[in-house]
C-alpha positions as CSV (number, residue, x, y, z in Angstrom):
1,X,92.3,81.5,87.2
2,X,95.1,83.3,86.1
3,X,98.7,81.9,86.3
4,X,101.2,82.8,89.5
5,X,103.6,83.4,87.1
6,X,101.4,86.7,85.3
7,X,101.0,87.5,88.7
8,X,97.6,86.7,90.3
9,X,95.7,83.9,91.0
10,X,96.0,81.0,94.2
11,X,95.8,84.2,96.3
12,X,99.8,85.2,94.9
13,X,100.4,88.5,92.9
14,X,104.0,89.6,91.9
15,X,105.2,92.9,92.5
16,X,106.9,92.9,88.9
17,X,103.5,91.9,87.4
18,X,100.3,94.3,86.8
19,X,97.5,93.0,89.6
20,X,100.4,94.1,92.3
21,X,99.5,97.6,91.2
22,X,96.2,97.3,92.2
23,X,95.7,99.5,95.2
24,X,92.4,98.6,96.1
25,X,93.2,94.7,96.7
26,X,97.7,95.3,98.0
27,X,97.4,98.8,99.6
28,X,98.9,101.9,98.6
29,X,102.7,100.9,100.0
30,X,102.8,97.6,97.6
31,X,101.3,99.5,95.0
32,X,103.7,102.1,95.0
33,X,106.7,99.4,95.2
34,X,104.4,97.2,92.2
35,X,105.1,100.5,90.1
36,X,108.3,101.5,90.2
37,X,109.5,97.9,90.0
38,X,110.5,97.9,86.0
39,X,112.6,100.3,86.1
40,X,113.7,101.5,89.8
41,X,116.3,98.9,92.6
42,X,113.2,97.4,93.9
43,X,113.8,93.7,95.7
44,X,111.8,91.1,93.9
45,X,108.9,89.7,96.0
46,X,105.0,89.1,95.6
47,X,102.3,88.9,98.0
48,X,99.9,86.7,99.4
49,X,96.5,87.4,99.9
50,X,93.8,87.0,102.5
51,X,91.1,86.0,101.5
52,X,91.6,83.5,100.0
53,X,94.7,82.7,101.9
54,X,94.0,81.5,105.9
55,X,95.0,79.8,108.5
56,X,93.2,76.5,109.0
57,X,93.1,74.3,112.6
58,X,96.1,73.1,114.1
59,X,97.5,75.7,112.3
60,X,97.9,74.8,109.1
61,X,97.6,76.4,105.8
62,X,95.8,73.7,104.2
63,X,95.5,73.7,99.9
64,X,97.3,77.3,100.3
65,X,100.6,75.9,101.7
66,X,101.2,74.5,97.6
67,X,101.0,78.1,96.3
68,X,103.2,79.4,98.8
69,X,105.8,76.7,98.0
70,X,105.9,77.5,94.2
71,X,106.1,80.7,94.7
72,X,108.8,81.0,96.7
73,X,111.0,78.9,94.6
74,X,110.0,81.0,91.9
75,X,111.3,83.9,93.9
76,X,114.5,81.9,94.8
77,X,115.1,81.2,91.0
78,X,114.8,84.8,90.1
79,X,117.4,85.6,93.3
80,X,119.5,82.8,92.0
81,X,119.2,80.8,95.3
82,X,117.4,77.8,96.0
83,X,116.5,79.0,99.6
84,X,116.4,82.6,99.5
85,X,116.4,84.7,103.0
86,X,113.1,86.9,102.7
87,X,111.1,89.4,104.4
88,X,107.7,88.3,105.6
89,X,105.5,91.7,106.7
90,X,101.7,91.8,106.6
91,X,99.7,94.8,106.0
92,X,96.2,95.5,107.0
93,X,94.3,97.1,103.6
94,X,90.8,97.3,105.2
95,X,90.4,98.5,107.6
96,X,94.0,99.9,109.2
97,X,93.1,98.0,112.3
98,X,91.0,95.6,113.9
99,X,90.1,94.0,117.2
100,X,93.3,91.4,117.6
101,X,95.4,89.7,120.3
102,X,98.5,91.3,118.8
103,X,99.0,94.8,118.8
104,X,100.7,95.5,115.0
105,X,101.1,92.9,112.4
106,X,104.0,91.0,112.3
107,X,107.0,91.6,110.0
108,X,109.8,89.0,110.2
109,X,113.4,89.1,109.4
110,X,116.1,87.0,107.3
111,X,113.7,84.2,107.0
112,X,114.6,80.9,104.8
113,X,113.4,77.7,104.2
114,X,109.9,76.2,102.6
115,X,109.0,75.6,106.2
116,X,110.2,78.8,108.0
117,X,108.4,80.9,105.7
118,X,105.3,79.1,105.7
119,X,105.7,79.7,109.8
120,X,105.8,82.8,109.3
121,X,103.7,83.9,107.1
122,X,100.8,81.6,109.6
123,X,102.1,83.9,112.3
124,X,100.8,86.8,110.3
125,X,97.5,85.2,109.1
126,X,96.5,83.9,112.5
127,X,95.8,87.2,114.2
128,X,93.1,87.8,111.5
129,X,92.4,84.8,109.5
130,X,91.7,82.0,111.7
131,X,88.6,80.4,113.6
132,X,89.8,82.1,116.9
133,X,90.7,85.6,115.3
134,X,87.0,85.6,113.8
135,X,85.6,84.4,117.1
136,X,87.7,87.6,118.3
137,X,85.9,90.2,116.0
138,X,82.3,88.3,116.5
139,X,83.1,89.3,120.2
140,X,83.8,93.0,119.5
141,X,80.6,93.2,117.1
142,X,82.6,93.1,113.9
143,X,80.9,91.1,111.4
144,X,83.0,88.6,108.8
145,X,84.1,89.4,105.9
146,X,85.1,93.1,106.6
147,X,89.1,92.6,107.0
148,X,91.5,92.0,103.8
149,X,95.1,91.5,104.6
150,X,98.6,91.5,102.5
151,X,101.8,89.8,103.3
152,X,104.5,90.7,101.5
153,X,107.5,88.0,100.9
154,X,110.5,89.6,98.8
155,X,114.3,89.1,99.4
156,X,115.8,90.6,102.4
157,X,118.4,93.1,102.0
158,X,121.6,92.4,104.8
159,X,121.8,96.3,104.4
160,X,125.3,97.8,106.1
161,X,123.4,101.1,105.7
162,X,120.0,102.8,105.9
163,X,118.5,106.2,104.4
164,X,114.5,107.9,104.9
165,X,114.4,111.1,102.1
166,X,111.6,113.2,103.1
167,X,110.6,116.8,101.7
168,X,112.4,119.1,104.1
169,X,109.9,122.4,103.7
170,X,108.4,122.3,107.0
171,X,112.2,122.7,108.6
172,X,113.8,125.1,106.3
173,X,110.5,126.7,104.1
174,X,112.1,125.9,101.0
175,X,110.4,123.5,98.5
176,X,112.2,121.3,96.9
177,X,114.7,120.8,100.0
178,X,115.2,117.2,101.1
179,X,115.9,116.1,104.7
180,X,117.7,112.8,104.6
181,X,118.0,110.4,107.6
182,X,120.7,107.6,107.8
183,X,122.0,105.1,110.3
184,X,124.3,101.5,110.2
185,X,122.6,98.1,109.6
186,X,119.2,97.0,109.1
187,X,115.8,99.7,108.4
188,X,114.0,101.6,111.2
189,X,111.4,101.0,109.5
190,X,111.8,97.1,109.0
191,X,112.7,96.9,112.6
192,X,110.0,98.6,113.8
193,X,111.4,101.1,116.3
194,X,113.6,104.4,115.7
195,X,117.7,103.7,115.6
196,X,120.2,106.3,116.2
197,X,120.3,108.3,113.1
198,X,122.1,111.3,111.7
199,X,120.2,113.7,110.1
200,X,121.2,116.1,106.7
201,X,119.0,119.0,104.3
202,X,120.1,118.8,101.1
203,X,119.1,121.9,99.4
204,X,120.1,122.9,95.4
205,X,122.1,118.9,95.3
206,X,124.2,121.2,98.6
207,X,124.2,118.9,102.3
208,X,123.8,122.4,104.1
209,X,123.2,121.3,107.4
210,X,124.0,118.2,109.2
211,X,124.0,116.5,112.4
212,X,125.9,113.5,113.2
213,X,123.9,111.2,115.8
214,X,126.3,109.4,118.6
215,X,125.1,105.5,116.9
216,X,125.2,103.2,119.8
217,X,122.7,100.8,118.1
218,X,122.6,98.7,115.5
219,X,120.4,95.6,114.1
220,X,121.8,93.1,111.7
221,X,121.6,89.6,110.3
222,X,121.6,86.9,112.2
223,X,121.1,83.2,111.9
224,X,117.3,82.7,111.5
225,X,116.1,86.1,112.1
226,X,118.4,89.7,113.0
227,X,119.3,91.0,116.3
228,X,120.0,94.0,118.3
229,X,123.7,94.7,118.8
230,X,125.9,97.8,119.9
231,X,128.0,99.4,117.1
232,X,132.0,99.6,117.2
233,X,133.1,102.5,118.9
234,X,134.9,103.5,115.5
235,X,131.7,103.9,114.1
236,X,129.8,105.5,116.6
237,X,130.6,109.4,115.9
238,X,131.8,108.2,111.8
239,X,129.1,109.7,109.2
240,X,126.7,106.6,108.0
241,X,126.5,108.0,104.4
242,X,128.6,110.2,103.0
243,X,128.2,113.0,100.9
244,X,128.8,111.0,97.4
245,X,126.2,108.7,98.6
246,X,123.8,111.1,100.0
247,X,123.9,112.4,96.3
248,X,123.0,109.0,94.7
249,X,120.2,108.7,97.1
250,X,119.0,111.8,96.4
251,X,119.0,111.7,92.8
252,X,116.8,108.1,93.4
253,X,114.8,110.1,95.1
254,X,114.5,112.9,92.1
255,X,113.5,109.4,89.8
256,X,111.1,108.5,92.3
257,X,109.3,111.9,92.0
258,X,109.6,112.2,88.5
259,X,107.8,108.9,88.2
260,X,105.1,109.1,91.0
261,X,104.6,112.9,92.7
262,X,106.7,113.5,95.5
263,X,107.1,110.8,98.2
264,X,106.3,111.7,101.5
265,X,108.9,109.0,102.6
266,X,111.6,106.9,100.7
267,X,113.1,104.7,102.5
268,X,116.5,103.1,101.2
269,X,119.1,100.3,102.5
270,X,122.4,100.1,100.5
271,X,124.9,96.9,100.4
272,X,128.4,97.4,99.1
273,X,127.6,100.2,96.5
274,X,124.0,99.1,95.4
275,X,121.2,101.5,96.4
276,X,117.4,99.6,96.9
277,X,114.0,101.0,97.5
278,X,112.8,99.2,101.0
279,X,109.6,101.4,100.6
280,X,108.1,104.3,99.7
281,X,104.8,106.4,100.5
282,X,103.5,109.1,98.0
283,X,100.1,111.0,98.4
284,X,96.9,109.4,98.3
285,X,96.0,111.9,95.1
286,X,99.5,110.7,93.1
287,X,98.4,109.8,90.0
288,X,100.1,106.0,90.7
């Protein structure tokens, strides 16, 4: 068994080490993040794997809850917090979905504490790796063994802004043209449901069209988790990212292409003046 600290083994492989590359056990997503996490803003985290990793009755994650624990002290230690707020989101690898009582795996929020994480990263197992959610499949004629599962656990970012950078050639029919998509607080994507959003193509490092969105929503930090909250009315009709910033992200997103083929999505949350990659999707046939 290899150590968590080289990044596999006890069901736990780090994003900064080589087996969180490995697209065929973490998915194409963590893979993706795995790579560009030596030399790109990517938030420290690792991932926890099922199988091995399940819940047991009564809920509990038996001889697995001792990995968990090291690792995320080990992950507070490299955040420089004992307690370190973290997102929890489970991926389905294989295959994208089963027969479940949920309807999309569960991604939590600004969570902190040995025993909050450990909640919630049993919230994600449950729907797939316990007695009942095998007793599920049996039902449905899916036999065992046929599900793997990924839950990513990496520091949270309390972003003030958001950013998606997608190629833009479908809207303007010129390659190489980038459509960003920006908004106040916490990730659409991490949320889970669209957000107000302006819109920009960036074409030749030029913002040559724009539309500013009327931002009623936001979602942002709260104690224990995030919530849903209206925006000030001074902010409502103000640009989320300006045009120096727009610039920044978009040379990140250059990097990013240079490194892996271009993205079909970058997503990116920015705190004060620090840019981070919340995730990115390149095509299946990048050379990753």
């Amino acid at each position: 068994m290899v150590g968590i600290e080289s990044g596999a083994g006890e069901g736990i492989r780090w994003l900064s080490a080589p087996p969180g590359r490995d697209r065929a056990v973490v998915g194409d997503e963590i893979a993706c993040l795995a790579e560009l996490w030596d030399e790109f803003p990517v938030a420290p985290g690792f991932c926890v794997s099922a199988p091995p990793f399940e819940v047991f009755p009564l809920g509990a994650l038996g001889p697995w809850q001792d990995a968990l624990n090291k690792a995320y002290h080990q992950l507070g230690e490299m955040c420089g917090l004992p307690t370190p707020s973290v997102e929890v989101r489970s991926l389905l690898v294989e295959p994208p979905s089963v027969p479940s009582w949920i309807g999309h795996p569960w991604t939590f929020l600004n969570v902190s504490g040995e025993e909050a994480v450990a909640e919630a990263v049993t919230e994600c197992l449950a729907p797939f790796f316990s007695d009942r959610a095998r007793a599920l499949r049996r039902r449905h004629g899916w036999p065992d063994g046929v599900v793997r599962e990924i839950i990513l656990i990496r520091r949270f970012n309390d972003s003030e802004v958001w950013a998606t950078l997608s190629p833009a050639v479908a809207i303007t029919g010129r390659p190489g043209d980038i459509k960003v998509r920006a908004g106040w607080g916490l990730h659409e994507h991490s949320v889970g449901h669209p957000l107000p959003a302006d819109e920009f193509i960036v074409s030749a490092q030029q913002v040559s069209r724009s539309r500013i969105a009327l931002k009623k929503d936001i979602v942002v930090a709260d104690i224990g988790g995030v919530q849903e909250s209206s925006v000030p009315s001074m902010l409502r009709h103000m640009v989320a990212v300006p045009d120096r910033l727009i610039h920044q992200m978009v040379d990140l997103y250059h990097a990013v292409v240079a490194r892996m083929g271009e993205p079909s999505r970058l997503d990116l949350v920015c705190n004060g003046a620090e840019l981070e990659i919340l995730w990115c999707e390149v095509p299946m046939n990048s050379p990753m």
